[in-house]
ROTIVO-663069 format. One record per residue (C-alpha): residue in three letters; x, y, z. Coordinates in steps of 0.1 Angstrom, whole numbers, plus 5000, padded with zeros to 4 digits. Example, Ala and Ser with C-alpha at 12.3 -4.5 7.8 and 13.67 -1.06 7.14 Angstrom:
2
ala512349555078/ser513749895071/
//
This chain:
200
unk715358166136/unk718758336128/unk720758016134/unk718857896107/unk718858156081/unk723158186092/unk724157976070/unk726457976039/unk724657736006/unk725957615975/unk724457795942/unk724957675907/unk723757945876/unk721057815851/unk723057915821/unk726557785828/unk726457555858/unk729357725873/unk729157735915/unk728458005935/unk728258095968/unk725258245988/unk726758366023/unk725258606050/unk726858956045/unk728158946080/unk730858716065/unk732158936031/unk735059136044/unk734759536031/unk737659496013/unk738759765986/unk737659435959/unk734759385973/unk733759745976/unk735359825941/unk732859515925/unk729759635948/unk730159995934/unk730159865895/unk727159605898/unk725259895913/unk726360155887/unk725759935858/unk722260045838/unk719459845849/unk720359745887/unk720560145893/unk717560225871/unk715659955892/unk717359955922/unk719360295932/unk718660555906/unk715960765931/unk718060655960/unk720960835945/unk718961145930/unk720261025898/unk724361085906/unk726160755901/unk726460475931/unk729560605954/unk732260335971/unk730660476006/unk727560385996/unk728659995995/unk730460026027/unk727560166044/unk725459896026/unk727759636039/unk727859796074/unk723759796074/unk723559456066/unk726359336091/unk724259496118/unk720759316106/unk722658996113/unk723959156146/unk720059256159/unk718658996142/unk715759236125/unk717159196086/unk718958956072/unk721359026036/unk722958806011/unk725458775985/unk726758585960/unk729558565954/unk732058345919/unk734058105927/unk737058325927/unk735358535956/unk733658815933/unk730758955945/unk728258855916/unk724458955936/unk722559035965/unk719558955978/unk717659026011/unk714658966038/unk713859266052/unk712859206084/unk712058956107/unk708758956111/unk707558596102/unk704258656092/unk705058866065/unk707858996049/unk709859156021/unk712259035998/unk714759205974/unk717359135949/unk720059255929/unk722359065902/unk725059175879/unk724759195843/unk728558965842/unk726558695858/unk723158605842/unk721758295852/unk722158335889/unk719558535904/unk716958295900/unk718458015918/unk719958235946/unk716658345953/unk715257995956/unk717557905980/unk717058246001/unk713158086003/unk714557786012/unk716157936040/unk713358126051/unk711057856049/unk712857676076/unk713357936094/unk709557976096/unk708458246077/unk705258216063/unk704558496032/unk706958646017/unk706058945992/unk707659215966/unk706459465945/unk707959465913/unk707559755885/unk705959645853/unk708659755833/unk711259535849/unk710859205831/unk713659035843/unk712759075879/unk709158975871/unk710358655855/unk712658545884/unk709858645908/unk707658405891/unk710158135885/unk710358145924/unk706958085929/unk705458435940/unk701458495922/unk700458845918/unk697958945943/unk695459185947/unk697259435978/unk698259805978/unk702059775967/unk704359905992/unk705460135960/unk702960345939/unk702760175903/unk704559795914/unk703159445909/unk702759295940/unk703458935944/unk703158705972/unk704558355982/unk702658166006/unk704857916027/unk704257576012/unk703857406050/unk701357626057/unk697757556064/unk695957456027/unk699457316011/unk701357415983/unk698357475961/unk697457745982/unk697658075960/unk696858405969/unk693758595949/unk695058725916/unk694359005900/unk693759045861/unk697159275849/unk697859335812/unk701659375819/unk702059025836/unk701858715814/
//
């Protein structure tokens, strides 16, 4: 499975057709850069309102934070038990992140995280993280997604994930699942959904 998922794909955003990269976090070096451009995308309003603002009791996203995040991630590739992204500009910037959170092919959770410098990216980079985890043979992948957080319900549902009828793994998320198109009853195969005023 990781030999699969190990692997570094070409990403092109919706908006401007410039190229990206999607790469395993194992293979971004923790430089000062790196760290300095991880710090800011997590700092900037709605990334930490969604992402980090409870994480960080409200005080803003330190540089240690990013090294530890960057350390975590190395070691998922290491074990084998989560595997990170990012994406990075064609001059090496780190643009977004995204993540499977374990490796437990039955089921698992995906997350995601894209600066507000780079619209048009997210969407794409999280098509090809399914991509990945297709082949690698995971068969649902989930996330619960607050109601108030339109842009992350929109890429969610650009990427094929229906909203399902499931506890959320957070009190007052969507939850959305993606069934693995290879799996027993096809592509067509959707999950029950669930009547919700805040989802279109």
């Amino acid at each position: 499975m990781k030999h699969q998922l190990d692997q570094e794909i070409s990403v092109v955003n919706a908006l401007t057709g410039n190229p990206y990269l999607l790469l395993p976090i194992s293979k971004l070096e923790a430089s000062p850069a790196n760290l300095d451009d991880i710090t800011a995308i997590c700092n900037q309003e709605l990334v930490y309102k969604w992402c980090f603002r409870s994480l960080c009791d409200g005080k803003p996203y330190p540089p240690t934070m990013a090294s530890d995040w960057i350390n975590w991630g190395t070691e998922g590739w290491e074990k084998g038990t989560h595997f990170v992204y990012v994406v990075t500009s064609s001059d090496g910037r780190v643009a977004a992140a995204c993540d499977i959170k374990s490796a437990d092919l039955k089921r698992a959770e995906i997350g995601y995280w894209s600066s507000a410098d780079h619209r048009g990216i997210m969407t794409n980079a999280v098509r090809k993280l399914i991509q990945l985890a297709d082949n690698a043979g995971f068969r649902v992948l989930f996330a619960d997604i607050h109601p108030e957080n339109r842009r992350s319900l929109a890429v969610i549902k650009r990427c094929g994930f229906h909203q399902v009828d499931r506890r959320p793994t957070i009190e007052g998320h969507i939850p959305f699942d993606r069934i693995h198109s290879n799996r027993k009853g096809g592509e067509n195969e959707k999950p029950s959904l669930r009547s919700n005023p805040n989802v279109g």
